[in-house]
MIVO-285592 format. One record per residue (C-alpha): residue number from 0; x, y, z. Coordinates in steps of 0.1 Angstrom, whole numbers, plus 5000, padded with zeros to 4 digits. Each point is the difference from the previous one (the first is absolute). Layout:
N
+-----+------+------+------+
:   k :    u :    v :    w :
+-----+------+------+------+
: NUM :    X :    Y :    Z :
...
+-----+------+------+------+
! end
This chain:
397
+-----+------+------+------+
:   k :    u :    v :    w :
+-----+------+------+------+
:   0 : 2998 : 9127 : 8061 :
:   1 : 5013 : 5024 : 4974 :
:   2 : 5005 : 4996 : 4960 :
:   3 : 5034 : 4994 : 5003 :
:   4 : 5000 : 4971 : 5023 :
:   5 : 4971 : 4981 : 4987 :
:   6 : 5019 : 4998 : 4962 :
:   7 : 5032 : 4991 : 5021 :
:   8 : 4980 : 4973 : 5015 :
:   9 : 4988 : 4986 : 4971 :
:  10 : 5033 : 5000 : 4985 :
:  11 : 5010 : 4979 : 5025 :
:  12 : 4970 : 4975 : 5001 :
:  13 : 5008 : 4990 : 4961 :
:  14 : 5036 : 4991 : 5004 :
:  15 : 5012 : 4965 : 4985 :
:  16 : 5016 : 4984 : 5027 :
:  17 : 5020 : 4964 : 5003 :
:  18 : 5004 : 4982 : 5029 :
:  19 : 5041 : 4994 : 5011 :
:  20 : 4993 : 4968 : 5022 :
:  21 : 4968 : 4977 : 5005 :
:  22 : 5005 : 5003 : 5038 :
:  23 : 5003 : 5037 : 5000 :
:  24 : 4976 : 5019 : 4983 :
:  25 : 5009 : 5040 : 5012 :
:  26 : 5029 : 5000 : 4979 :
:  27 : 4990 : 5005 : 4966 :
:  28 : 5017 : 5016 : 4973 :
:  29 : 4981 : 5028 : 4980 :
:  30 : 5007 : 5000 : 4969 :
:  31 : 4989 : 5029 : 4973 :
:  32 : 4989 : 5027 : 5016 :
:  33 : 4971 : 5019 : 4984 :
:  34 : 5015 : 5033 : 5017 :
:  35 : 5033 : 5024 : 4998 :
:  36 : 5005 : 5005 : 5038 :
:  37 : 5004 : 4965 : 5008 :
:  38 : 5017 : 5004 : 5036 :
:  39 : 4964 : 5021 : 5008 :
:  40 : 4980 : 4974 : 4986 :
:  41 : 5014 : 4974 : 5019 :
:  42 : 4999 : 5023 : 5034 :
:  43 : 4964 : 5005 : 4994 :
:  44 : 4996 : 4962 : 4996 :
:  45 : 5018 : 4994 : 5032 :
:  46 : 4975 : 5027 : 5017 :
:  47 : 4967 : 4978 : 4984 :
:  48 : 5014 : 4969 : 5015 :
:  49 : 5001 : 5013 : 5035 :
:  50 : 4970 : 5015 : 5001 :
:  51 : 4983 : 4970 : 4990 :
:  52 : 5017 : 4974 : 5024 :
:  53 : 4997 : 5029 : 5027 :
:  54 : 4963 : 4996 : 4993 :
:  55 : 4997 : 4958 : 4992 :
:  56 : 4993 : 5010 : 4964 :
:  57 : 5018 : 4978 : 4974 :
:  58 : 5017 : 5018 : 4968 :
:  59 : 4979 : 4985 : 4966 :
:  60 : 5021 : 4985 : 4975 :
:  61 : 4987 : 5013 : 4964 :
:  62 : 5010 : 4995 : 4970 :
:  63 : 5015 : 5026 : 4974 :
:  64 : 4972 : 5024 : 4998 :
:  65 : 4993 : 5010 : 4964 :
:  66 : 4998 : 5043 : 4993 :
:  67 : 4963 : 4993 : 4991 :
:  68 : 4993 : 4984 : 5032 :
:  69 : 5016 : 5018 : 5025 :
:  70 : 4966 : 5029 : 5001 :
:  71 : 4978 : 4964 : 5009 :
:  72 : 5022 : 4989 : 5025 :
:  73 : 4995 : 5022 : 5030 :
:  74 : 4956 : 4992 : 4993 :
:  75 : 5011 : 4959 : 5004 :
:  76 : 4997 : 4984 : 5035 :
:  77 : 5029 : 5000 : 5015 :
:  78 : 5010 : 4964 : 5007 :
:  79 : 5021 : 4994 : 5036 :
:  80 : 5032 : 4972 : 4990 :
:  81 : 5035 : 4997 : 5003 :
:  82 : 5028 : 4986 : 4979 :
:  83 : 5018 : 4961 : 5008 :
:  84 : 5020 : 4994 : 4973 :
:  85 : 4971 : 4987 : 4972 :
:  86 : 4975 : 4996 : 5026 :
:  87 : 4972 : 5020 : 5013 :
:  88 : 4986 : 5006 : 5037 :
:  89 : 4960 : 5011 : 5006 :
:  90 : 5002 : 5016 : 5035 :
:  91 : 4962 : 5005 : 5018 :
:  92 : 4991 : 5005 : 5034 :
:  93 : 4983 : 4975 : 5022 :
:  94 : 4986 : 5008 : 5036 :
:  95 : 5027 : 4976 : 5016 :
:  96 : 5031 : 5000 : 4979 :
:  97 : 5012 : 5007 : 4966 :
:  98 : 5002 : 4972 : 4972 :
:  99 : 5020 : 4999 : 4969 :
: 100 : 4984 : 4988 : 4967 :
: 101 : 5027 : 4989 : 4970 :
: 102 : 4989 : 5009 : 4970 :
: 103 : 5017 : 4989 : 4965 :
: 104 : 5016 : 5033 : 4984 :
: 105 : 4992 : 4986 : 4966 :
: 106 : 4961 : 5012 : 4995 :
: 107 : 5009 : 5030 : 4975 :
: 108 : 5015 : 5021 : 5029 :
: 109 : 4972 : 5003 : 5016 :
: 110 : 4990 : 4992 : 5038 :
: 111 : 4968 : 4981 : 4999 :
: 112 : 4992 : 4971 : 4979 :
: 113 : 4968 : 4995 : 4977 :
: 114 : 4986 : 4977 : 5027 :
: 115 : 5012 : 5019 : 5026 :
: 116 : 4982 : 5030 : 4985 :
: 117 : 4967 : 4984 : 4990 :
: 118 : 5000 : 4987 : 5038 :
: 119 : 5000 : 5036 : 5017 :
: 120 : 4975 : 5009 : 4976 :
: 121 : 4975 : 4972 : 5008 :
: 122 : 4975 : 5010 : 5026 :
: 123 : 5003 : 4980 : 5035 :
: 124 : 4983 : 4964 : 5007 :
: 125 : 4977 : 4999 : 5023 :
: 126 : 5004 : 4975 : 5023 :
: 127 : 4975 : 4968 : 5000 :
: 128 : 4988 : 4979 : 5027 :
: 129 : 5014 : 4967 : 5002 :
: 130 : 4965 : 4985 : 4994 :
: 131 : 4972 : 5008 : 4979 :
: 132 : 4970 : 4986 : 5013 :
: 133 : 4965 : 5005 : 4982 :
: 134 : 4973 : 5012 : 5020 :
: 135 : 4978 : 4977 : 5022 :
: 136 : 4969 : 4987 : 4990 :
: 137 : 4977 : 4992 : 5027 :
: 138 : 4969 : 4973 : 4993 :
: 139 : 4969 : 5014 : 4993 :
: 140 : 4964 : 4980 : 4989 :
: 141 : 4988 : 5023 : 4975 :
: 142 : 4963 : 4991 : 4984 :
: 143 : 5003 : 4984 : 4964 :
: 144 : 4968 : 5021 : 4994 :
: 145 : 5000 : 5039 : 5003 :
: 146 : 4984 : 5006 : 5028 :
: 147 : 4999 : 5033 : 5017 :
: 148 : 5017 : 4986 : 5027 :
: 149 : 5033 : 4984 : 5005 :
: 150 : 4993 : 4967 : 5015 :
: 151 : 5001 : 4990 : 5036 :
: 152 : 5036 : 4988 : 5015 :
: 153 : 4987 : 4967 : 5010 :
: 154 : 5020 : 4968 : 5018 :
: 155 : 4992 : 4973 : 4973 :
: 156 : 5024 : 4990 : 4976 :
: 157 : 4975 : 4998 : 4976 :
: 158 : 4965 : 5012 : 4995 :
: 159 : 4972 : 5013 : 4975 :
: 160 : 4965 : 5012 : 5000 :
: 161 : 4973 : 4982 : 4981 :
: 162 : 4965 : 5011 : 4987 :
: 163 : 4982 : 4984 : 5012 :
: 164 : 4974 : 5006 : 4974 :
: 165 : 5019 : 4992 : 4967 :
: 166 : 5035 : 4986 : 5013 :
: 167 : 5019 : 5029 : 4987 :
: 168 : 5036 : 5006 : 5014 :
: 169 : 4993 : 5036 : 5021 :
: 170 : 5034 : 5001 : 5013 :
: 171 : 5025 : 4980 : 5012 :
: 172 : 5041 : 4995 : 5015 :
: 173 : 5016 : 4967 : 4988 :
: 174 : 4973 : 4984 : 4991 :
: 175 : 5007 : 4978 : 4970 :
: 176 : 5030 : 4987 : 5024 :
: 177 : 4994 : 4963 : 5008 :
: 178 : 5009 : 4988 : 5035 :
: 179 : 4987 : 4975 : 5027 :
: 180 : 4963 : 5007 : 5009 :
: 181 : 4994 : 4978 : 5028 :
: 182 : 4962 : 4997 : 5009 :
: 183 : 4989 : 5024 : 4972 :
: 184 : 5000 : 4972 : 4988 :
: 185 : 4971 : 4983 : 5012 :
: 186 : 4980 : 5023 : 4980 :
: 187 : 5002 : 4980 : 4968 :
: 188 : 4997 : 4969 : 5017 :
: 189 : 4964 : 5013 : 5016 :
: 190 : 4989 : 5013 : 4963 :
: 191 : 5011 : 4968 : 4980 :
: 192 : 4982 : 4982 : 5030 :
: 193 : 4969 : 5017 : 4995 :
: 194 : 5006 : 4995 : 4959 :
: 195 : 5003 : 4964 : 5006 :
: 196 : 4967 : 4997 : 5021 :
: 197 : 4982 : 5013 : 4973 :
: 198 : 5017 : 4978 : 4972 :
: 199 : 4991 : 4970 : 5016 :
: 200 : 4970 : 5012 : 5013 :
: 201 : 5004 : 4993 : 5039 :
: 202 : 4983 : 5018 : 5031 :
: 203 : 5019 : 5021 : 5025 :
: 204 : 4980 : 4988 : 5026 :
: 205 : 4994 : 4962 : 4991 :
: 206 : 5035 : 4988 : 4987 :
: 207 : 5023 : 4994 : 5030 :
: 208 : 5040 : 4995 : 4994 :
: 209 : 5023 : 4982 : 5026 :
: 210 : 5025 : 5027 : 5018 :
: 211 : 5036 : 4995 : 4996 :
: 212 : 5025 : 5012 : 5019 :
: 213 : 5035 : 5023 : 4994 :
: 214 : 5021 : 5020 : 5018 :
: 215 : 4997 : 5044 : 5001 :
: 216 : 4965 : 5017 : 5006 :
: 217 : 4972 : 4980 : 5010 :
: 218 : 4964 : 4995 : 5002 :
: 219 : 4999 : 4974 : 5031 :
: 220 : 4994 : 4972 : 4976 :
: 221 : 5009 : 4966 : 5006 :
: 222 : 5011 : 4972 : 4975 :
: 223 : 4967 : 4978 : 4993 :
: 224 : 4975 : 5031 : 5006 :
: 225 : 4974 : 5003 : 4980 :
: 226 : 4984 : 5031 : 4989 :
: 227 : 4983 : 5019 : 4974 :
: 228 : 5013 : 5019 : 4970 :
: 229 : 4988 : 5029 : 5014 :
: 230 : 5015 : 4996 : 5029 :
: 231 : 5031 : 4993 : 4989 :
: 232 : 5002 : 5032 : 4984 :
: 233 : 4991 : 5019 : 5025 :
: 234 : 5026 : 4986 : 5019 :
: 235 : 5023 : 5009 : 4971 :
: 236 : 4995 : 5036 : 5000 :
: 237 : 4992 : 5007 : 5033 :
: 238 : 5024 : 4989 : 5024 :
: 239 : 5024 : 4994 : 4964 :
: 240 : 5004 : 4960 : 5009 :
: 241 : 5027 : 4980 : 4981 :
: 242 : 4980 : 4969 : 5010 :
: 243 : 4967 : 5012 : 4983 :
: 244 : 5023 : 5007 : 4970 :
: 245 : 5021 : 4968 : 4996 :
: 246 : 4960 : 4982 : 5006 :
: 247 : 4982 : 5019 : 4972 :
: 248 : 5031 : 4995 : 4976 :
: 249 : 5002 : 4953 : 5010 :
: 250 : 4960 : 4998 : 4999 :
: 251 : 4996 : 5015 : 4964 :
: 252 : 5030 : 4980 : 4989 :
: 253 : 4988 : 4971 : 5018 :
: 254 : 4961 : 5000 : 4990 :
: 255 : 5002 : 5017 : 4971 :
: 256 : 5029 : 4987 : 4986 :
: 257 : 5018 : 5040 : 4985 :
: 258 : 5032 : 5015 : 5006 :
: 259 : 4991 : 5028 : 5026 :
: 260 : 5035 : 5015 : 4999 :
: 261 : 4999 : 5004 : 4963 :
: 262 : 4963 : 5013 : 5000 :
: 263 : 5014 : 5029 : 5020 :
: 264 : 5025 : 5003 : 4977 :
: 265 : 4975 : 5001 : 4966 :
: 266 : 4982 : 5023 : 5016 :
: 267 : 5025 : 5026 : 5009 :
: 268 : 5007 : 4996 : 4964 :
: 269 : 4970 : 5008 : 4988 :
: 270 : 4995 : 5028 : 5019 :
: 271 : 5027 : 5016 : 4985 :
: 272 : 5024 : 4992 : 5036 :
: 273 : 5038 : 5001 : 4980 :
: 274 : 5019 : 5001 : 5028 :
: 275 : 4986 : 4973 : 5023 :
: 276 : 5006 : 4967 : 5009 :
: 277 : 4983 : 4976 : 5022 :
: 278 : 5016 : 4971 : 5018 :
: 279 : 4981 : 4990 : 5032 :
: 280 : 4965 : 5013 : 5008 :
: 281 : 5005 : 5019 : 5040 :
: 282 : 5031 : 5018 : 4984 :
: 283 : 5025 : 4985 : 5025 :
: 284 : 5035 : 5011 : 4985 :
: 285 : 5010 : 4983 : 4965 :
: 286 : 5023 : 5016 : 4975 :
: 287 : 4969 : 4993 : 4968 :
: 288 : 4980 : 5018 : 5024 :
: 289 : 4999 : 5038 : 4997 :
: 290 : 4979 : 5028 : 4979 :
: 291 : 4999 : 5037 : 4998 :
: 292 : 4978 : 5023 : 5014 :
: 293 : 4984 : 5011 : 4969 :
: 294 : 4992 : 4965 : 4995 :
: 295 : 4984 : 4991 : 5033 :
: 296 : 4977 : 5039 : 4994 :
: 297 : 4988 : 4980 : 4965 :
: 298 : 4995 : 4966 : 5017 :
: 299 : 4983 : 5018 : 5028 :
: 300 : 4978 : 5019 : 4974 :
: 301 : 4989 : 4975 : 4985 :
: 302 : 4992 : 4977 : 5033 :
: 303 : 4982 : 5029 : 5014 :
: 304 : 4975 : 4997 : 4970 :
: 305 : 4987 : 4966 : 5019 :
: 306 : 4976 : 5005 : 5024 :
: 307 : 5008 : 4974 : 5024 :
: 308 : 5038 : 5009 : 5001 :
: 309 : 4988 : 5034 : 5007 :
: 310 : 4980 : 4988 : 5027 :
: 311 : 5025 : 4980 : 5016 :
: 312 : 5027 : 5024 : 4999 :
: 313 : 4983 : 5026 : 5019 :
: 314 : 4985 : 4978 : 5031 :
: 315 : 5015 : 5008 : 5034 :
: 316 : 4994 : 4971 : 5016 :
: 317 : 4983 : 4966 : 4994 :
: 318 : 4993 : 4973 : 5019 :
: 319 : 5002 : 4957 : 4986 :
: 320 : 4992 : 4974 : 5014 :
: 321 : 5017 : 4969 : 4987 :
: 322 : 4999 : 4964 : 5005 :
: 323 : 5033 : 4981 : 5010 :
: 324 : 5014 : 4967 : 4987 :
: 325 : 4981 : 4982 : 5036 :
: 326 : 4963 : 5011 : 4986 :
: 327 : 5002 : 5028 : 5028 :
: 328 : 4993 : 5037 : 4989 :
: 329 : 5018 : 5029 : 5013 :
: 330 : 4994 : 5039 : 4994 :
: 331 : 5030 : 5020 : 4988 :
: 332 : 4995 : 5040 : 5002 :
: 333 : 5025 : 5020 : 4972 :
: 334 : 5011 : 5033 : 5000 :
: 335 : 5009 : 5025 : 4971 :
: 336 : 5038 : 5010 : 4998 :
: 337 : 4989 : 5028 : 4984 :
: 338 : 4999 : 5030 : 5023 :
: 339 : 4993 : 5024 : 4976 :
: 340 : 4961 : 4983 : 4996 :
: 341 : 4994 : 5021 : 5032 :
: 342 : 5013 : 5034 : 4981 :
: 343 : 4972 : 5000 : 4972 :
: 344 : 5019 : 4976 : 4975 :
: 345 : 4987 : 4969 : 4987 :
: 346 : 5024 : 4969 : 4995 :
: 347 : 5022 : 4988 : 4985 :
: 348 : 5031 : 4978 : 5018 :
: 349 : 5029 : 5002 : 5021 :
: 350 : 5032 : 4984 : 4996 :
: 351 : 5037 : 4994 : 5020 :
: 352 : 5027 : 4982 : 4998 :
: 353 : 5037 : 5003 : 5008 :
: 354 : 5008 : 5003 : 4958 :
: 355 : 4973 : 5022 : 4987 :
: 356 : 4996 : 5022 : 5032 :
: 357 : 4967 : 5011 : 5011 :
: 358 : 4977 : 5006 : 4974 :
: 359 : 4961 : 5009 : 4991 :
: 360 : 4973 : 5002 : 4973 :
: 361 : 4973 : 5029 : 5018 :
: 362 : 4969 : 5006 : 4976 :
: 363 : 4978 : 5035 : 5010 :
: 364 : 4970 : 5014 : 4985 :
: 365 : 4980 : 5031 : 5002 :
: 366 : 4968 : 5011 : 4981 :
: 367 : 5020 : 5006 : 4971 :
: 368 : 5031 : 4985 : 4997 :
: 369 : 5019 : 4964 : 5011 :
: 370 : 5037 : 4993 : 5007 :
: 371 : 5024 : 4978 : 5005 :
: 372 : 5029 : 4999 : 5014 :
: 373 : 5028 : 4977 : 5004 :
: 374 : 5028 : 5002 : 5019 :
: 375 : 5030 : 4977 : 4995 :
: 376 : 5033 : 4999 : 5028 :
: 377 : 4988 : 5029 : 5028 :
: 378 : 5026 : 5005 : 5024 :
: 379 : 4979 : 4988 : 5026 :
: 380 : 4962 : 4982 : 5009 :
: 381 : 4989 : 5034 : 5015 :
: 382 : 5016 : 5023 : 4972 :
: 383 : 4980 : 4981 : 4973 :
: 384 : 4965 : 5014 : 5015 :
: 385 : 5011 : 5036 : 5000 :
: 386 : 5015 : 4996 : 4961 :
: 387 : 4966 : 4991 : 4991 :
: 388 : 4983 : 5025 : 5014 :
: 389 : 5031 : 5028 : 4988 :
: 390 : 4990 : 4988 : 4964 :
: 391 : 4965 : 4998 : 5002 :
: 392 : 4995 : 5036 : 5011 :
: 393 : 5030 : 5008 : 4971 :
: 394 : 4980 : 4983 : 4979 :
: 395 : 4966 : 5017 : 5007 :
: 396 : 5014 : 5039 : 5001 :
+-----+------+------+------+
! end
């Protein structure tokens, strides 16, 4: 494109035009020309116009371009519009057709808005996903001590580990949680037992107590047996019997005249037991009946410390004989439901019921050291044995 026609071109770009009719917008009237040869000028015009609708391009409408503008108007971005009257059309392309865009012709002559601007400049959005989910956090039974070790995924809902030396917390998952205990606890009934003997100065072997009896484990007794103390808390332990329970707990009350219910109590209390309470004696389910795992490892401390109790708690088997309400005796042979006695540990009680699941209190010793271990809601009888034996050989590394 020579010299010649690019001035001619301009020329004809900055012409003041008025539309003739709102409905027809080619015939417009030019009016000043800034050129002498006006019949070329408007030739030349007519030769821009056809060229650009020959090639879809749309003629800009400018305004009058002042003499100190017209070098910085070829170095602008050419915009691509057309004239309607006062109105103003954006053409772009779009894969499947064409769309028109009205614009208002009253932004300073100029195509784009300043929010239409500021949009194009604006980097794209990313898209986001519909959700935002945090990330999952699976359950995990991490020692409260720092061990070198993580501790061992075990079945029981809760659990800790006892020294069995000086009662200090070694580690432990939920254990100041309270919940039902069933059998476990038995344990303080057989230590307040034994506390009671002594305060009122009465021999195991010498003071019998008449058998009651109650529904859930048993140890064969019959209402109106008589037997000794001993006895009876053998067949407490052993074979965990609700009716040598329920018989320890009416005899005190009824020969020695205390509250065996609330002696349990006082003594978790002074102990140090916060989060225990005891309602029945065999642990059959009752909502004031529950304690924490931490607790039962200080009761069972602290009962290990007699030496009956820990004499009791580790026998596999023992054999009574009783006399029955006719003057007849009868011999009665108990079992330990304590498997783990066979697998080097020694004591302490094992406990199930529908509520608190099954559970177990295992004590183990070595040449040096002494645990204990309680286990509270296993997922199952058999999975309590092999959680006990998980954290004792965590416990020992």
């Amino acid at each position: 494109m020579n010299q010649e026609y690019f001035e001619n071109r301009q020329q004809a770009l900055c012409l003041k035009y008025q539309p003739t009719s709102a409905s027809n917008y080619r015939h417009q009237a030019f009016l000043q020309p800034q050129t002498e040869n006006l019949s070329n000028t408007l030739m030349l015009a007519q030769r821009i116009f056809r060229e650009y609708k020959q090639n879809k391009f749309q003629v800009r409408k400018v305004s009058v371009i002042q003499p100190h503008q017209q070098d910085k108007e070829p170095e602008q971005k050419k915009q691509k519009t057309t004239i309607m009257d006062s109105k103003r059309f954006h053409m772009y392309s779009n894969p499947k057709n064409t769309k028109v865009k009205l614009l208002n012709s009253t932004a300073n002559n100029s195509f784009y808005s300043k929010k239409s601007s500021e949009k194009y400049q604006q980097s794209p959005i990313k898209p986001k996903t519909a959700v935002s989910r945090a990330k999952r956090i699976l359950p995990q039974q991490i020692s409260i001590t720092p061990l070198e070790s993580v501790a061992p995924l075990v079945s029981a809902q809760s659990w800790c580990v006892i020294n069995g030396k000086n009662g200090q917390l070694m580690g432990g998952y939920n254990q100041y949680k309270s919940r039902q205990m069933a059998s476990i606890t038995k344990i303080m009934t057989c230590w307040l037992a034994l506390k009671l003997t002594q305060q009122f100065q009465l021999d195991l072997d010498n003071t019998y107590f008449t058998a009651e009896r109650i529904g859930g484990t048993t140890a064969q007794l019959s209402s109106g047996d008589k037997l000794s103390i001993r006895d009876l808390l053998y067949g407490l332990m052993l074979p965990s019997g609700n009716d040598a329970a329920i018989s320890l707990q009416h005899n005190f009350e009824l020969y020695k005249g205390c509250d065996f219910i609330q002696q349990m109590n006082q003594n978790a209390q002074d102990i140090g037991m916060e989060l225990t309470s005891y309602a029945n004696p065999h642990g059959l389910y009752h909502e004031a009946n529950y304690s924490s795992a931490y607790d039962i490892g200080i009761l069972t401390y602290h009962a290990m410390q007699n030496l009956q109790f820990a004499s009791i708690v580790k026998t596999k088997i023992y054999f009574s004989e009783i006399e029955d309400k006719f003057g007849e005796s009868k011999e009665i042979f108990w079992e330990n439901t304590n498997r783990m006695l066979y697998q080097g540990f020694r004591g302490v009680k094992t406990g199930i019921t529908k509520e608190a699941g099954p559970c177990v209190v295992e004590y183990f010793e070595d040449n040096e050291n002494s645990y204990i271990i309680v286990l509270l809601n296993c997922r199952s009888v058999d999975l309590r044995w092999q959680d006990a034996i998980k954290l004792l050989d965590w416990i020992r590394q």
